[in-house]
C-alpha positions in Angstrom: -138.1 -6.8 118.0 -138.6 -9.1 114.9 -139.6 -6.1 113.0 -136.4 -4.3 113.8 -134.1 -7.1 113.1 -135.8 -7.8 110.0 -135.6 -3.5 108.9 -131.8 -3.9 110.1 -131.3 -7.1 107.4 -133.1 -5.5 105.0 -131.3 -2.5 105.4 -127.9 -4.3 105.5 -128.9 -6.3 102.2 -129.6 -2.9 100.3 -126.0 -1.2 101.3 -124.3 -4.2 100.3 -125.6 -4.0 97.0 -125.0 0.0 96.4 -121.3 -0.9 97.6 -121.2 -3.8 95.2 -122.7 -1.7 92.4 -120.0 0.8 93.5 -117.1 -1.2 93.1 -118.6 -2.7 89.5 -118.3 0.6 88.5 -115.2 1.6 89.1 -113.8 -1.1 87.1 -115.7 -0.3 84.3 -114.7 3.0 84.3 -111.8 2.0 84.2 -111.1 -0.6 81.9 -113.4 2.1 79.6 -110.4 4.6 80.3 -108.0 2.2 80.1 -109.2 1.3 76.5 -109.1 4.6 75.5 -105.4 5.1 76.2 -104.8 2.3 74.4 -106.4 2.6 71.4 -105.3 6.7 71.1 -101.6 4.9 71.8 -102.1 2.6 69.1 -103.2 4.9 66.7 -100.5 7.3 67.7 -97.8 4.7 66.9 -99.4 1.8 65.9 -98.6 -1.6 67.6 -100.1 -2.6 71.1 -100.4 -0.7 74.4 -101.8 -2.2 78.1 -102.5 0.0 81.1 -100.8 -1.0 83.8 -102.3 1.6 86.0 -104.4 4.7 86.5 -103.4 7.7 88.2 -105.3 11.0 88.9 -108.8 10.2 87.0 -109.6 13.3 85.4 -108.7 14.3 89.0 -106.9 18.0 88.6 -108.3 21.5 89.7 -109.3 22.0 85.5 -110.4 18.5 85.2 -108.7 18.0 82.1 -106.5 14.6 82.1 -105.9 11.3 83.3 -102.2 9.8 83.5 -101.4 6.3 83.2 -98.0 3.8 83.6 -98.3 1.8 80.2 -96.5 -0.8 78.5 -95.3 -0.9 75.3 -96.3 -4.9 74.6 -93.9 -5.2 71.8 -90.8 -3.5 72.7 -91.5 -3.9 76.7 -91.1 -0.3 77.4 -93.2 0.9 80.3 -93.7 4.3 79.8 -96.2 7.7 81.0 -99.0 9.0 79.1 -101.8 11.7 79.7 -105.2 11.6 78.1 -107.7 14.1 78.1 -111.4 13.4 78.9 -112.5 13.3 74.8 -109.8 10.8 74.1 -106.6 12.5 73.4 -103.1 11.5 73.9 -101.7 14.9 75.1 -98.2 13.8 76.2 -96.3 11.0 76.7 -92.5 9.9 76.9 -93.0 6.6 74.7 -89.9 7.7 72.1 -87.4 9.4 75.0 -87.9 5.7 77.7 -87.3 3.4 74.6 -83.7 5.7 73.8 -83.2 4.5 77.4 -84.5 1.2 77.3 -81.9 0.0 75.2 -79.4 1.5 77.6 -80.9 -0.8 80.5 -80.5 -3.7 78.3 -77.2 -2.3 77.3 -76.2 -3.1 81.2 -78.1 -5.8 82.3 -76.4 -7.9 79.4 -73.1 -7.0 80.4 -73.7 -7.3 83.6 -75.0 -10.7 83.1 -71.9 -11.8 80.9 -70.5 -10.9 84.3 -72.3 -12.9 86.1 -74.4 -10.6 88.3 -77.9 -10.8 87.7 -79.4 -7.2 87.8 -82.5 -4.9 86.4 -82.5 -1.3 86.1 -84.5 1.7 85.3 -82.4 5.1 83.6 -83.1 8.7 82.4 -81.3 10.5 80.2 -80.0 14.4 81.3 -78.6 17.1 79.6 -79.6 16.5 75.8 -79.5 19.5 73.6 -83.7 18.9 72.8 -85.2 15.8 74.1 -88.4 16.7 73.1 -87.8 16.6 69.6 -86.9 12.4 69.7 -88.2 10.4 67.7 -89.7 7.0 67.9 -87.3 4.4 66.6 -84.3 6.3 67.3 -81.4 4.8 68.5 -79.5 4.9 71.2 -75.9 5.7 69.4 -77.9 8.3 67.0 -79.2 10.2 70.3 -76.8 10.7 72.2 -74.5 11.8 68.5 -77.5 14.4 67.9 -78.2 15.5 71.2 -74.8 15.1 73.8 -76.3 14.2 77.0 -74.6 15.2 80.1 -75.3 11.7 81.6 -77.3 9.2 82.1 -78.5 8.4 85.7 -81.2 5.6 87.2 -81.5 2.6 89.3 -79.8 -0.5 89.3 -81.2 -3.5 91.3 -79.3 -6.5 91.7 -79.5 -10.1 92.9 -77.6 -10.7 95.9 -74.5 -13.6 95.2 -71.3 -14.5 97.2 -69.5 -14.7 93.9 -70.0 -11.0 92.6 -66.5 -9.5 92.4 -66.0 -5.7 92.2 -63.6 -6.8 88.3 -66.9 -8.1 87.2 -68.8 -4.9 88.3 -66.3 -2.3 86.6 -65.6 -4.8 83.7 -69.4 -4.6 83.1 -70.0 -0.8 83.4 -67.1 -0.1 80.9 -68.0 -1.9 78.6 -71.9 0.4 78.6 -69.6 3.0 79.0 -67.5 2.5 75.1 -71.1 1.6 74.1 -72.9 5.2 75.1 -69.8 6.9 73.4 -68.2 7.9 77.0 -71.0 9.7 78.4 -71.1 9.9 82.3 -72.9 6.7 83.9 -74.2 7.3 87.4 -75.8 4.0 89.1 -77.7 4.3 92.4 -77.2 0.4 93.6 -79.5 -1.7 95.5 -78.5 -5.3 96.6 -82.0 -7.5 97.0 -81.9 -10.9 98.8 -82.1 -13.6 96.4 -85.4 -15.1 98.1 -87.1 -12.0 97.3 -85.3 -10.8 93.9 -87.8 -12.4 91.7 -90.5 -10.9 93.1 -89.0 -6.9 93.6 -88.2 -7.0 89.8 -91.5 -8.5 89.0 -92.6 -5.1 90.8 -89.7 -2.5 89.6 -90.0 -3.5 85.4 -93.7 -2.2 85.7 -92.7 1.1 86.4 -91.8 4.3 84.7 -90.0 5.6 87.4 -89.2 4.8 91.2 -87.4 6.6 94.1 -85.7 5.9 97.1 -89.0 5.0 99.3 -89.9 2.6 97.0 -86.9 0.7 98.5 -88.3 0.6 102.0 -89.0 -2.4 103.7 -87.6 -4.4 101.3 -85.1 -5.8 103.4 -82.1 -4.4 100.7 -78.7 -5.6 101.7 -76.8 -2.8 100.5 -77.1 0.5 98.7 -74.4 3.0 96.8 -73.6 5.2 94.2 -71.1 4.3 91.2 -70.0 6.6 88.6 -68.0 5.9 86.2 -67.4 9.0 83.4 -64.0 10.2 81.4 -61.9 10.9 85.4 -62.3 7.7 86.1 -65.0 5.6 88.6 -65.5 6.5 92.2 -65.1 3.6 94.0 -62.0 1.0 93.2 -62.4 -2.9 93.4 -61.8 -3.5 96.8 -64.5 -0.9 98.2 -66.9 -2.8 95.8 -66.2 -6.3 96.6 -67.1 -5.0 100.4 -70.2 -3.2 99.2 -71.2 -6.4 96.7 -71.4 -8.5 99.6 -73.2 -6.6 101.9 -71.1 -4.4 103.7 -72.3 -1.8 105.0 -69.3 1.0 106.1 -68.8 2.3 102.5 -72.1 2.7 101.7 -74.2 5.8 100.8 -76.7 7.3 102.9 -80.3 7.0 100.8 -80.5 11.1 100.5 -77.1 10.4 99.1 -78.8 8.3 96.5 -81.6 10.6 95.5 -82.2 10.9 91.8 -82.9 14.0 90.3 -86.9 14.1 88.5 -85.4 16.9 86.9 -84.4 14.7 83.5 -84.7 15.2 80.3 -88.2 14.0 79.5 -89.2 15.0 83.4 -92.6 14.9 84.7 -95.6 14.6 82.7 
């Protein structure tokens, strides 16, 4: 019996350490991966890049990439890139999310003169050819060159009592003169204040979210504002309901589903 128990320890003892041995070396692999994206980023464009997180690990039917989220440290942007196994940068949308990174800051600023606290996350649609941005361009020299369509994303913002629908539309016109009157389509998610900290903390780590991302996040409220050259489609008074958490107005989430069809798509 004391020969058992003792095989059984023994036993125990020795799987413990495989699993430990394991799990050691899955980090290394990939923090080694992770180092490898950064430094082909960095000598792609210079400046510093961190992993935020590892998809697929070289995990496709031909083997032959592993995607990453990554953040641009210096500009902020978080951004997609694909690596192959001997170190190459083979895509990434690094120059097209910084075009619409300065959008997003664009509208949280006005926003905020507003006094509504809000993040959000947009894509760019329609341009003539996306793929030939480049890195430093700006915002007002893109959309001359290439005449998006619209621009469409995500807007998350901090629940308040004192958010008026005036404050909302005064906010989205003003992005709206900036971006030279091109279409501005916002899918809206009202977040308790007790939690907004920490879903933003989440949602600026991204490159890109959906509707599930929302779930269980106890959200208020949810719509869809546009605002292009006819005009917005919901007046002040249907947006002070919707800003304080009425619910009657608002859209159903397939309602809000963004397209993944933008300019700079899937990589």
């Amino acid at each position: 019996m004391t020969k058992n128990i003792s095989k059984m320890a023994v036993v125990m003892i020795v799987s413990i350490a495989i699993i430990s041995l394991f799990f050691i070396g899955c980090v290394h692999v990939d923090k080694y991966t992770a180092d490898k994206i950064e430094k082909g980023l960095t000598e792609k464009y210079g400046g510093t890049f961190e992993v935020l997180a590892l998809g697929n690990r070289y995990g496709t039917m031909t083997n032959d990439y592993v995607k990453a989220n990554v953040k641009a440290v210096d500009s902020g942007v978080v951004f997609t890139a694909k690596m192959s196994p001997k170190g190459e940068i083979l895509a990434d949308d690094y120059a097209s999310r910084k075009v619409s990174g300065q959008l997003e800051e664009l509208l949280n600023n006005h926003l905020k003169s507003e006094g509504i606290i809000a993040n959000n996350l947009m894509f760019v649609y329609g341009s003539k050819d996306p793929l030939k941005t480049e890195l430093g361009t700006s915002l007002n020299d893109y959309i001359s060159k290439q005449s998006p369509k619209y621009f469409s994303g995500y807007l998350v913002i901090k629940e308040s009592l004192n958010k008026t629908g005036t404050a909302f539309i005064n906010a989205f016109q003003k992005t709206f003169t900036d971006i030279q009157n091109t279409e501005l389509v916002a899918n809206v998610w009202i977040i308790p204040e007790e939690s907004y900290d920490d879903i933003i903390a989440d949602f600026t780590r991204l490159p890109e979210v959906d509707n599930s991302w929302f779930d269980n996040k106890n959200t208020r409220n949810h719509f869809k504002f546009i605002m292009n050259k006819d005009g917005i489609n919901l007046d002040e008074n249907e947006l002070n309901k919707l800003l304080q958490g009425e619910s009657n107005l608002a859209y159903s989430v397939e309602e809000l589903k963004v397209d993944t069809n933008h300019d700079y798509g899937k990589l």
